[in-house]
Chimera marker file (.cmm) of the C-alpha trace (Angstrom):
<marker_set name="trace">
<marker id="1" x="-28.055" y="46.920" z="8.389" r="1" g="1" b="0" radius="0.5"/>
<marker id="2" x="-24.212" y="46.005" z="7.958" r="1" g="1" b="0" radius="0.5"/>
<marker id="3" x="-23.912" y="43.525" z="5.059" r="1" g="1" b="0" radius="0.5"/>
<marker id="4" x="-22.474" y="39.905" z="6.464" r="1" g="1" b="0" radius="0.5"/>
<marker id="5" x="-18.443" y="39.608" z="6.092" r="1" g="1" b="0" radius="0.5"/>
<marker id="6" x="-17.459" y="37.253" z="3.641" r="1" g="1" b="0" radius="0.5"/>
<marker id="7" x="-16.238" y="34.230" z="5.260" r="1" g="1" b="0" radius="0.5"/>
<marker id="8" x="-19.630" y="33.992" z="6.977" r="1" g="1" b="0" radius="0.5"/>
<marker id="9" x="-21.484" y="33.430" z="3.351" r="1" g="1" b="0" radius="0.5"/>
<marker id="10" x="-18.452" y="30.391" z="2.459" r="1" g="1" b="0" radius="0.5"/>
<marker id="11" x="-16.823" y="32.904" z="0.348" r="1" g="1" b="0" radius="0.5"/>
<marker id="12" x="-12.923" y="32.836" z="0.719" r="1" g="1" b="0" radius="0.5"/>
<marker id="13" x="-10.547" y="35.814" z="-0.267" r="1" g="1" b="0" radius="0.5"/>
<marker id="14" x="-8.393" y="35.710" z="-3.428" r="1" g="1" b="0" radius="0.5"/>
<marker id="15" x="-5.220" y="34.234" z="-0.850" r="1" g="1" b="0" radius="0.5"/>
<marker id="16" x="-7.470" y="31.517" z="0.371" r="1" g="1" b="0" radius="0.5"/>
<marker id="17" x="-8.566" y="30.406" z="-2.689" r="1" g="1" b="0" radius="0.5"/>
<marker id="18" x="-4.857" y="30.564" z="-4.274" r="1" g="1" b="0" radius="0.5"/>
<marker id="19" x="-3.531" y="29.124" z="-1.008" r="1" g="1" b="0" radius="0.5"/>
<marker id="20" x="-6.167" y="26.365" z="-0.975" r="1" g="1" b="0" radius="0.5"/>
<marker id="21" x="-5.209" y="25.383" z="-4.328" r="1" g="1" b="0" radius="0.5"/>
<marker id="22" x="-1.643" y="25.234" z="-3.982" r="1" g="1" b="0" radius="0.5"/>
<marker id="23" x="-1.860" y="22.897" z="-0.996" r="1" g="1" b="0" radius="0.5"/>
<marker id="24" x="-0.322" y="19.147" z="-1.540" r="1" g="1" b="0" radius="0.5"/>
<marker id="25" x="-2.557" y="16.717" z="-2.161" r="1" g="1" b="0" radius="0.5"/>
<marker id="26" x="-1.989" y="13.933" z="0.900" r="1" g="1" b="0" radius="0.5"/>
<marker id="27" x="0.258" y="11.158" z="-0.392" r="1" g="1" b="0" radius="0.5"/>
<marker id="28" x="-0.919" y="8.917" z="2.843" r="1" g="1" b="0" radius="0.5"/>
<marker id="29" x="-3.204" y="6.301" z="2.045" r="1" g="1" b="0" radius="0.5"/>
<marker id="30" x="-4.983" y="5.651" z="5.523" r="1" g="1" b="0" radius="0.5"/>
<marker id="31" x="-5.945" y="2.477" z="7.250" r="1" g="1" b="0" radius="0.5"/>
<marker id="32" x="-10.052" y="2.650" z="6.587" r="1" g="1" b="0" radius="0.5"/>
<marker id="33" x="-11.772" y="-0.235" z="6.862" r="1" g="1" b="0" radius="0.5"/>
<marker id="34" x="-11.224" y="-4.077" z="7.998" r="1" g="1" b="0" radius="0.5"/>
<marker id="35" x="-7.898" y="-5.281" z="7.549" r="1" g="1" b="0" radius="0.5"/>
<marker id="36" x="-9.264" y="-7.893" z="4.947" r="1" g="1" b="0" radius="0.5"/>
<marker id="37" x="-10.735" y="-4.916" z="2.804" r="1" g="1" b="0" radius="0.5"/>
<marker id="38" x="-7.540" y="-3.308" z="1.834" r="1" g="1" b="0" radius="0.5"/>
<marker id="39" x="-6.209" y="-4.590" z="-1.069" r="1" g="1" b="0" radius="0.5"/>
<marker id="40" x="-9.629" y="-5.680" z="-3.320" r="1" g="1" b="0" radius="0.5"/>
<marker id="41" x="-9.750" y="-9.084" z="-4.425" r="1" g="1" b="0" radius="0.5"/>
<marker id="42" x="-7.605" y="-9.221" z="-7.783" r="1" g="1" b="0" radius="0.5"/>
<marker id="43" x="-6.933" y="-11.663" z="-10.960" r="1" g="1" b="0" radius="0.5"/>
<marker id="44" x="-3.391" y="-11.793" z="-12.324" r="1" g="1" b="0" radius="0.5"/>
<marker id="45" x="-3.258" y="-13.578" z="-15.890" r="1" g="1" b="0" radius="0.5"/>
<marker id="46" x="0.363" y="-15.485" z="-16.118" r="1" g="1" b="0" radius="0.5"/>
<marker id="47" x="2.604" y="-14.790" z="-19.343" r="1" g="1" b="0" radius="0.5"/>
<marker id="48" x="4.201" y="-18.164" z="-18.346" r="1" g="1" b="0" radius="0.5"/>
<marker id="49" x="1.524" y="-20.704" z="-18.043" r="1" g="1" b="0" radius="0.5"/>
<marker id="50" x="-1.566" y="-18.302" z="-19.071" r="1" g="1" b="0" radius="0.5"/>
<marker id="51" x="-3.347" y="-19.335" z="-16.397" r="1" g="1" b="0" radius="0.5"/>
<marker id="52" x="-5.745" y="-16.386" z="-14.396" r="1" g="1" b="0" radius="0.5"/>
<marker id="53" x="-4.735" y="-16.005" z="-10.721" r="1" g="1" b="0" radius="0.5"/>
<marker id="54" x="-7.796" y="-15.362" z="-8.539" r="1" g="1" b="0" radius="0.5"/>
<marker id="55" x="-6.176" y="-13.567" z="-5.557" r="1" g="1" b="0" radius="0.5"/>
<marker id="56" x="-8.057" y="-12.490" z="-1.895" r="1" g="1" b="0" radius="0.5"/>
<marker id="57" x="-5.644" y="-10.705" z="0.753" r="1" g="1" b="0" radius="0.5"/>
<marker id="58" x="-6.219" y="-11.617" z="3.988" r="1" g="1" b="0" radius="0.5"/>
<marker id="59" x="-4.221" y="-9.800" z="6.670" r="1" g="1" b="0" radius="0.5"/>
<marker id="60" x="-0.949" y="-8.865" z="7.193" r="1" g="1" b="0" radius="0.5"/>
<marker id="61" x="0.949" y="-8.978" z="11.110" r="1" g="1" b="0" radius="0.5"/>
<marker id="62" x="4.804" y="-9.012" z="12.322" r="1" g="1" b="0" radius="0.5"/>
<marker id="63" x="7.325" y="-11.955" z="10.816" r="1" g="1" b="0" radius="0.5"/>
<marker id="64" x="9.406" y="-12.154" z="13.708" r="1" g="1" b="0" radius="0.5"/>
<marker id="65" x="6.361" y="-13.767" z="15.501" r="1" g="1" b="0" radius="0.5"/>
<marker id="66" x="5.457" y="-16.478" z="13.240" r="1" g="1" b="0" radius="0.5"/>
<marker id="67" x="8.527" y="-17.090" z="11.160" r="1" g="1" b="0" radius="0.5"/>
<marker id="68" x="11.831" y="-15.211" z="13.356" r="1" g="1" b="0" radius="0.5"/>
<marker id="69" x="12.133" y="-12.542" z="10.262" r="1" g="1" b="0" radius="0.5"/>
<marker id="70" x="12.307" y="-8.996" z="10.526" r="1" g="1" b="0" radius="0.5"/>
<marker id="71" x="9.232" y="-8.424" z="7.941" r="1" g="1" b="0" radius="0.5"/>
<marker id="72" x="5.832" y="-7.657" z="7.895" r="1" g="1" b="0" radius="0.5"/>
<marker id="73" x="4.011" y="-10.376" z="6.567" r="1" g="1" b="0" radius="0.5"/>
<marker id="74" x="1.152" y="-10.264" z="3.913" r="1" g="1" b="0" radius="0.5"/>
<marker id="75" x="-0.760" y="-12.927" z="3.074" r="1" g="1" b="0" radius="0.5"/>
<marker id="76" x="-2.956" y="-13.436" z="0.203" r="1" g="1" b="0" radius="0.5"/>
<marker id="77" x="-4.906" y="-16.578" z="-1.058" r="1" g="1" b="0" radius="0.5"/>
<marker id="78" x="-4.427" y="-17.352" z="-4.434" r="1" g="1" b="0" radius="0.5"/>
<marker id="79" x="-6.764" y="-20.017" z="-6.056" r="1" g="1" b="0" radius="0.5"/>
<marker id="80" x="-7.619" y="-20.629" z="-2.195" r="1" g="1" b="0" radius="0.5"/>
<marker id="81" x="-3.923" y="-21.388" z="-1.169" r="1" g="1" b="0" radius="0.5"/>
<marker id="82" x="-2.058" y="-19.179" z="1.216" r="1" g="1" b="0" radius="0.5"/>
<marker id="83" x="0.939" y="-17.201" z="0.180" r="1" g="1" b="0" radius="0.5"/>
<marker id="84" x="2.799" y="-15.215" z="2.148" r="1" g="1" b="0" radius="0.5"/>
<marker id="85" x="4.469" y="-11.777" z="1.143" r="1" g="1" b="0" radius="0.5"/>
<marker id="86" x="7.324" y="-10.586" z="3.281" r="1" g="1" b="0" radius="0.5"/>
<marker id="87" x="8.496" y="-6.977" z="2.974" r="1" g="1" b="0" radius="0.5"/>
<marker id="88" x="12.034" y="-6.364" z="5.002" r="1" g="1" b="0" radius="0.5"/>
<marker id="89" x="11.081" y="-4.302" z="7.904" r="1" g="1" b="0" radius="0.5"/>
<marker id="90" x="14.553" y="-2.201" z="7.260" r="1" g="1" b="0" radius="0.5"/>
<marker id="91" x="12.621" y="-0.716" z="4.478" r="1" g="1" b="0" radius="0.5"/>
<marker id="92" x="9.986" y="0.417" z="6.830" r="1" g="1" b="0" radius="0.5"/>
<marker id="93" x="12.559" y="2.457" z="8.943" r="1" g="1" b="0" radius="0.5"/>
<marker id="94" x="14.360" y="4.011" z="5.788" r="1" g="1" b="0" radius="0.5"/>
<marker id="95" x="11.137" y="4.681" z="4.370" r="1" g="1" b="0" radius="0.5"/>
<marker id="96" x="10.164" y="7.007" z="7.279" r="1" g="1" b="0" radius="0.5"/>
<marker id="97" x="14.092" y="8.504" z="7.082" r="1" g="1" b="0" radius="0.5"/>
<marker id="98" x="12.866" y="9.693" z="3.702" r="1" g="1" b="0" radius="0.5"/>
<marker id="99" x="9.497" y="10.753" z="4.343" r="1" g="1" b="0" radius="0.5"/>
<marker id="100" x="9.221" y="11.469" z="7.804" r="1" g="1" b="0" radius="0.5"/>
<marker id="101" x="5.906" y="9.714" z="8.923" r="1" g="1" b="0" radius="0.5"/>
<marker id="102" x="5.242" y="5.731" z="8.866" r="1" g="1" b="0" radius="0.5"/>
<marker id="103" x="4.608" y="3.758" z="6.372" r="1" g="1" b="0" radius="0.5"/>
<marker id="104" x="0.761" y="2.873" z="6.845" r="1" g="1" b="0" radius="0.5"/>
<marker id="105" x="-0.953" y="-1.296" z="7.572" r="1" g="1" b="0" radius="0.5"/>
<marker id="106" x="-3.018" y="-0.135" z="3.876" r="1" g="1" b="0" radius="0.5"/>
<marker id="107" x="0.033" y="1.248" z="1.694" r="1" g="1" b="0" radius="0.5"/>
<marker id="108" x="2.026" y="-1.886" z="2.825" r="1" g="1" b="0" radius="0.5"/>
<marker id="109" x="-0.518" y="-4.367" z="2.201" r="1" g="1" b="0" radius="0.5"/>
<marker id="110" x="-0.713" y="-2.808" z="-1.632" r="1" g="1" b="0" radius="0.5"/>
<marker id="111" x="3.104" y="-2.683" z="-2.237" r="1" g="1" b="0" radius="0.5"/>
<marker id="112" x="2.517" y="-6.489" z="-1.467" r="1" g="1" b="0" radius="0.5"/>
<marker id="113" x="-0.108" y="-6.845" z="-3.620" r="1" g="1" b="0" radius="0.5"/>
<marker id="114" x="1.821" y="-5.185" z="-6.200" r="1" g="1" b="0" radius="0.5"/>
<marker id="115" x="4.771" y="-7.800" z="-5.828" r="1" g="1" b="0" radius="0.5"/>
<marker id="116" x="2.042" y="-10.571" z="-6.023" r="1" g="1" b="0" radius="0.5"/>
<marker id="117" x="0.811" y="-9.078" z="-8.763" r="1" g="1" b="0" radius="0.5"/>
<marker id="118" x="4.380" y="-8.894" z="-10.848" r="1" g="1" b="0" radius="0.5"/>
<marker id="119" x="5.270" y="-12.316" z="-9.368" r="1" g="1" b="0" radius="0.5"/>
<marker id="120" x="2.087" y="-14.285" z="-10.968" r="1" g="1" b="0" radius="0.5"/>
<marker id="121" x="2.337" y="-12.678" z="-14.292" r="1" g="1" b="0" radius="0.5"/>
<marker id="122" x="6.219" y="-13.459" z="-14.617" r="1" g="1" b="0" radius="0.5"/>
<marker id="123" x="6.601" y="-16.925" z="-12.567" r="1" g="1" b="0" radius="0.5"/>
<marker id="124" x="4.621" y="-19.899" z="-11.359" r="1" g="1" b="0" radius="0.5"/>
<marker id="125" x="3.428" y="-19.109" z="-7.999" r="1" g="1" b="0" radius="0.5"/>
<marker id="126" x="5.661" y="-20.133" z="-3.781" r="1" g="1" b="0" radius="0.5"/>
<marker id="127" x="4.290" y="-20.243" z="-0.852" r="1" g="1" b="0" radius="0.5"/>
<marker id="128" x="6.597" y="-17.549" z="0.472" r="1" g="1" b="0" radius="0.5"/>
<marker id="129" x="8.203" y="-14.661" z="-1.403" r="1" g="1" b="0" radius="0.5"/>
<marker id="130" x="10.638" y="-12.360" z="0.824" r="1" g="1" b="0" radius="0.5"/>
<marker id="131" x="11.417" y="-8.912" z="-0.450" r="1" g="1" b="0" radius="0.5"/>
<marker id="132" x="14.553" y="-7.163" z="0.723" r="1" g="1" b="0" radius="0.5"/>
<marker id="133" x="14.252" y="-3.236" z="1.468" r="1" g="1" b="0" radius="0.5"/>
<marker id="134" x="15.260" y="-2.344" z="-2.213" r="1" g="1" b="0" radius="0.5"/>
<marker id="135" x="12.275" y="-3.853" z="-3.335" r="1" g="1" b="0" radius="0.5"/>
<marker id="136" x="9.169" y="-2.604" z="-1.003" r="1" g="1" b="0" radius="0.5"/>
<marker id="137" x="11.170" y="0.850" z="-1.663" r="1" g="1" b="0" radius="0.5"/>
<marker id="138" x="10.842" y="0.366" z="-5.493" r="1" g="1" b="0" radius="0.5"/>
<marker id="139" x="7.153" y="-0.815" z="-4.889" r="1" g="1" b="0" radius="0.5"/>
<marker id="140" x="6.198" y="1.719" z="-2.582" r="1" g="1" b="0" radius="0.5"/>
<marker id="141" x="7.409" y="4.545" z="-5.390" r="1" g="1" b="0" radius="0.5"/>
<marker id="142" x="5.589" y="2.643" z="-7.830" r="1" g="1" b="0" radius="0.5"/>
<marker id="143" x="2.937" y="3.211" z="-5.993" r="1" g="1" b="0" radius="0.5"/>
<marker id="144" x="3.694" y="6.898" z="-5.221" r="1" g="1" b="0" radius="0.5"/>
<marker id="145" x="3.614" y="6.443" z="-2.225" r="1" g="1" b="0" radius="0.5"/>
<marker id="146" x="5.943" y="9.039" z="-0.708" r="1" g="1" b="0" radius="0.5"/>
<link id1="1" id2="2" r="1" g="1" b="0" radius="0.2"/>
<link id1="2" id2="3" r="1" g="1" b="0" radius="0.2"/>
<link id1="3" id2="4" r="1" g="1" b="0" radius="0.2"/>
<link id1="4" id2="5" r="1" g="1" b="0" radius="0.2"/>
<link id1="5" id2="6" r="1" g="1" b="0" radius="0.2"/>
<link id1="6" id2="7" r="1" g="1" b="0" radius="0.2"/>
<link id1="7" id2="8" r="1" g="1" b="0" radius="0.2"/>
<link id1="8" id2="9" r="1" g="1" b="0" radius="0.2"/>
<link id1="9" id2="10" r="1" g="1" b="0" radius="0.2"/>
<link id1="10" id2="11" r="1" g="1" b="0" radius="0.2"/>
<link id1="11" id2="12" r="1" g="1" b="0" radius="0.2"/>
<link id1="12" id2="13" r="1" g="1" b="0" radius="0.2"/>
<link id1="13" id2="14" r="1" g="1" b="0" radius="0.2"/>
<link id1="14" id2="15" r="1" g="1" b="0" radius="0.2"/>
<link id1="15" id2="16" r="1" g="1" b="0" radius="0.2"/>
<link id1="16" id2="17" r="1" g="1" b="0" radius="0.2"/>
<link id1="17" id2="18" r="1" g="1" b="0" radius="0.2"/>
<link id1="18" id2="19" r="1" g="1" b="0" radius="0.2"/>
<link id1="19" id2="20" r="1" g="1" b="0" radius="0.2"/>
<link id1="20" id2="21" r="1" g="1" b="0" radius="0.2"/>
<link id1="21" id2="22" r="1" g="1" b="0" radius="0.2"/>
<link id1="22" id2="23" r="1" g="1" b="0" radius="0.2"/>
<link id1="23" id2="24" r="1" g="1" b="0" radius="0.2"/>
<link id1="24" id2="25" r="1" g="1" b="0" radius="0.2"/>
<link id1="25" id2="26" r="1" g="1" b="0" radius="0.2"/>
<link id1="26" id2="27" r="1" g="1" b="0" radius="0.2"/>
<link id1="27" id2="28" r="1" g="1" b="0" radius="0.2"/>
<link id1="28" id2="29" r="1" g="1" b="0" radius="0.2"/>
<link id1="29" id2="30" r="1" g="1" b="0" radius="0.2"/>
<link id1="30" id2="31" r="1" g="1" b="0" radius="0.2"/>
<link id1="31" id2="32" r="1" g="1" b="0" radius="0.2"/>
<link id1="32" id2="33" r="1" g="1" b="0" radius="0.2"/>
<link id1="33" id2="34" r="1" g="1" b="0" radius="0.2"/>
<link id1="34" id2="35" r="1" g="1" b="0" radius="0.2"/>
<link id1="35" id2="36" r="1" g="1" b="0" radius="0.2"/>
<link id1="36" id2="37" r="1" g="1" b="0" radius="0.2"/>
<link id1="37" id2="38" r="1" g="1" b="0" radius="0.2"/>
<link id1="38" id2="39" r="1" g="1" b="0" radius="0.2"/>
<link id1="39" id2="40" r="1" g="1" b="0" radius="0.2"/>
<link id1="40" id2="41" r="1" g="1" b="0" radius="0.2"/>
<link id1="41" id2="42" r="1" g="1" b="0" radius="0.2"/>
<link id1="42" id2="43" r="1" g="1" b="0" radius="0.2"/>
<link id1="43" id2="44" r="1" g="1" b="0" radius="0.2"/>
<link id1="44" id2="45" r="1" g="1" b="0" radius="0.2"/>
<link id1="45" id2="46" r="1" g="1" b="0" radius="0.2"/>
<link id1="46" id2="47" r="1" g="1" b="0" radius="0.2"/>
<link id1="47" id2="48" r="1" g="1" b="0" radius="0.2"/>
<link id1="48" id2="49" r="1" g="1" b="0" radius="0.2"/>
<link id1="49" id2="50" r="1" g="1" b="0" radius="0.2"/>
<link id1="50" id2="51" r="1" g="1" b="0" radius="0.2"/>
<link id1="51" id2="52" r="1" g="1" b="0" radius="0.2"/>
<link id1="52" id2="53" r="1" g="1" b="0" radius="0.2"/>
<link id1="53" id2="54" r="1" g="1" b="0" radius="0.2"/>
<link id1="54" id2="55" r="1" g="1" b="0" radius="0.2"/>
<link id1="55" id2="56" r="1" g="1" b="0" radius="0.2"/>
<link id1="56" id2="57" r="1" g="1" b="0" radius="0.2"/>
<link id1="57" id2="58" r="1" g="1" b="0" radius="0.2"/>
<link id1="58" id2="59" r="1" g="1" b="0" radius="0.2"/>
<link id1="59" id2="60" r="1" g="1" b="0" radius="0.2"/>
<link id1="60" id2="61" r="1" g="1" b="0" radius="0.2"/>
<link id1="61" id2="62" r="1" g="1" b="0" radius="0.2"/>
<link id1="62" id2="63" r="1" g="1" b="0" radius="0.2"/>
<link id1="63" id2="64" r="1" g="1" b="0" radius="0.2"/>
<link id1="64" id2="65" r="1" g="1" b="0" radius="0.2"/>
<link id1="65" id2="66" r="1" g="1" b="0" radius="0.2"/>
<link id1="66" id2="67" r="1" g="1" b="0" radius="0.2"/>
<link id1="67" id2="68" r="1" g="1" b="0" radius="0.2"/>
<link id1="68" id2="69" r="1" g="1" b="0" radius="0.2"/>
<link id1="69" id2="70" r="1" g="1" b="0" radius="0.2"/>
<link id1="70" id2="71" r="1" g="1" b="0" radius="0.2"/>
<link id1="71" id2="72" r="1" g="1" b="0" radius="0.2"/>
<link id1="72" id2="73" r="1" g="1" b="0" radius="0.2"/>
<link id1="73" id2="74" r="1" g="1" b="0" radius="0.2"/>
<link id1="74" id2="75" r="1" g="1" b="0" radius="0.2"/>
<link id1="75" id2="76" r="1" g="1" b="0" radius="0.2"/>
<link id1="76" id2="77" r="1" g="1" b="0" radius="0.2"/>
<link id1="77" id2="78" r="1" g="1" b="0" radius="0.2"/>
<link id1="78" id2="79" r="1" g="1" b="0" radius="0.2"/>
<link id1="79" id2="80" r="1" g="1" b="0" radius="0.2"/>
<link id1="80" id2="81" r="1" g="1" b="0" radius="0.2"/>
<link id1="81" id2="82" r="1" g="1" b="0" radius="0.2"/>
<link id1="82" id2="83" r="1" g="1" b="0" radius="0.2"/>
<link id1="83" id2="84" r="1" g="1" b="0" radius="0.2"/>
<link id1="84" id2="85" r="1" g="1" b="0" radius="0.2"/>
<link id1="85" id2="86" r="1" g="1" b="0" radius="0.2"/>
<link id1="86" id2="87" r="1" g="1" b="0" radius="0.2"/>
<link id1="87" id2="88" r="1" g="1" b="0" radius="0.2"/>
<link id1="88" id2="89" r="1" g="1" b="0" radius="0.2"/>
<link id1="89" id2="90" r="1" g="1" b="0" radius="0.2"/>
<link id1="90" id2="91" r="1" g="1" b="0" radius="0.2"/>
<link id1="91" id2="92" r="1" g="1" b="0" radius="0.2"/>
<link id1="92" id2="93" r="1" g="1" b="0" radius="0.2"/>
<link id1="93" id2="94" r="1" g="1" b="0" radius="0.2"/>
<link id1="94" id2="95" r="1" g="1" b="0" radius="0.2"/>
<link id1="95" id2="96" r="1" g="1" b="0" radius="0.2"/>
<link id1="96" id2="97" r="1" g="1" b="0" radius="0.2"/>
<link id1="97" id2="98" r="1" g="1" b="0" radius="0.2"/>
<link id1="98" id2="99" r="1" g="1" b="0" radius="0.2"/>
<link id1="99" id2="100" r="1" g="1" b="0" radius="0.2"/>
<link id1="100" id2="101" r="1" g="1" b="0" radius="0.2"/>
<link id1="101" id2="102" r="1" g="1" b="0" radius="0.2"/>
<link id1="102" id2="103" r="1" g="1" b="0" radius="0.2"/>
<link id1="103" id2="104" r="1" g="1" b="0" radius="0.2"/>
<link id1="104" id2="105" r="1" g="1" b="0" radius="0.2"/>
<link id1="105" id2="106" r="1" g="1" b="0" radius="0.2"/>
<link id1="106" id2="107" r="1" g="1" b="0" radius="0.2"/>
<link id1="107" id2="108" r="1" g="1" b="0" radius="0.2"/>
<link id1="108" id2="109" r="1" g="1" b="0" radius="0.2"/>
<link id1="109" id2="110" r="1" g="1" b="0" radius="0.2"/>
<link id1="110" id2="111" r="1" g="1" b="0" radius="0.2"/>
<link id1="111" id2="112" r="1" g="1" b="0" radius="0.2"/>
<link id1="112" id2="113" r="1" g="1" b="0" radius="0.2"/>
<link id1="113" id2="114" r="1" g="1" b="0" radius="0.2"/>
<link id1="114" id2="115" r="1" g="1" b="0" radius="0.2"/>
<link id1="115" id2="116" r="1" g="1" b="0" radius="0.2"/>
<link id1="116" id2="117" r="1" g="1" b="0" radius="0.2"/>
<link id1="117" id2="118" r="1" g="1" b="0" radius="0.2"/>
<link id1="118" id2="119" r="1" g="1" b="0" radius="0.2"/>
<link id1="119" id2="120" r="1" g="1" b="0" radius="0.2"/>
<link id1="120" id2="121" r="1" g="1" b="0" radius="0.2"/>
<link id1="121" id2="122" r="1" g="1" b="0" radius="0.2"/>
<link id1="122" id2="123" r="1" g="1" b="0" radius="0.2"/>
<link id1="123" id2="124" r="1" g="1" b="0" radius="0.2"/>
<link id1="124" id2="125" r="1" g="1" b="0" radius="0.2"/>
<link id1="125" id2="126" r="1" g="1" b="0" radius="0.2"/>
<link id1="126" id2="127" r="1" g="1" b="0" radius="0.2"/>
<link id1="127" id2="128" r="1" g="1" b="0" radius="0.2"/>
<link id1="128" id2="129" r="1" g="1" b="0" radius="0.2"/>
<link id1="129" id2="130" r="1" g="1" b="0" radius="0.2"/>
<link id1="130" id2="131" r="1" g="1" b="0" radius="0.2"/>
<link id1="131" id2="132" r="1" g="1" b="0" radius="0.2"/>
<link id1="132" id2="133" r="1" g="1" b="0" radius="0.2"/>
<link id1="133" id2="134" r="1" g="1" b="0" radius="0.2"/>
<link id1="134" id2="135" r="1" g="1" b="0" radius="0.2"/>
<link id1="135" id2="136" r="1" g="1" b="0" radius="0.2"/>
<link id1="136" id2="137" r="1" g="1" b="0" radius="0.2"/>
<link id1="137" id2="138" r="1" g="1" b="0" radius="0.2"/>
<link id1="138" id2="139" r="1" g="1" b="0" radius="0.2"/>
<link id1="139" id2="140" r="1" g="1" b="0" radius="0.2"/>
<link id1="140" id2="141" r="1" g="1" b="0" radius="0.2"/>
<link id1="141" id2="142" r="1" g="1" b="0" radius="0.2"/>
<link id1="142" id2="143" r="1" g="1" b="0" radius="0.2"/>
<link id1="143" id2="144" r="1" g="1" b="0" radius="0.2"/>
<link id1="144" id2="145" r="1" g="1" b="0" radius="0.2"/>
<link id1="145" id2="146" r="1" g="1" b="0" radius="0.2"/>
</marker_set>
């Protein structure tokens, strides 16, 4: 009786196993989930006023529908009040120039989140906060996103 080849008992050569372990780790955070579970709810402490931020995201969709800007809109509630977080679509199209794949509903939603986040602890909070592309590209490599 021939013994059974390797691969059939799960074991991999010495080149799989290197090959395996040399392989990127995906950088893509996927869209999993209802829209409203993306970003987890979140406090933010202010430096300003010390007050604690309780903050809930909601859903994000296309500016241009709802407010003739070319962002994608995030919104949040914060103490139960809406706030909206734009990020400038241009940075959308330069981030796949850079990347070469989309810029997924999930990693945009926690860029925005991250700007919330960073807004709160520095200022009181607006109703509306509009990021130009510099800034969702310095959020989205904070978030190594890449």
């Amino acid at each position: 009786m021939r013994s059974p080849k390797p691969w059939r008992l799960g074991i991999r050569s010495r080149k799989a196993q290197q090959q395996k372990a040399t392989e990127a780790v995906p950088t893509t955070i996927p869209n999993v989930g209802a829209t409203s579970d993306f970003v987890r709810p979140f406090e933010v402490r202010s430096k300003l006023t010390d007050q604690t931020y309780h903050c809930l995201f909601s859903h994000l969709w296309n500016g241009i529908a709802t407010r003739h800007s070319d962002t994608i809109d995030c919104k949040f509630f914060v103490e139960g009040r809406a706030i909206v977080v734009g990020l400038a679509h241009p940075a959308f199209v330069a981030f796949r120039k850079l990347s070469g794949r989309d810029l997924t509903d999930r990693e945009a939603s926690l860029a925005a989140a991250e700007y919330l986040r960073e807004r709160l602890t520095q200022e009181e909070e607006h109703t509306v906060y509009d990021l130009p592309a510099t800034e969702v590209l310095r959020l989205i490599e904070k978030l190594g996103v890449r």
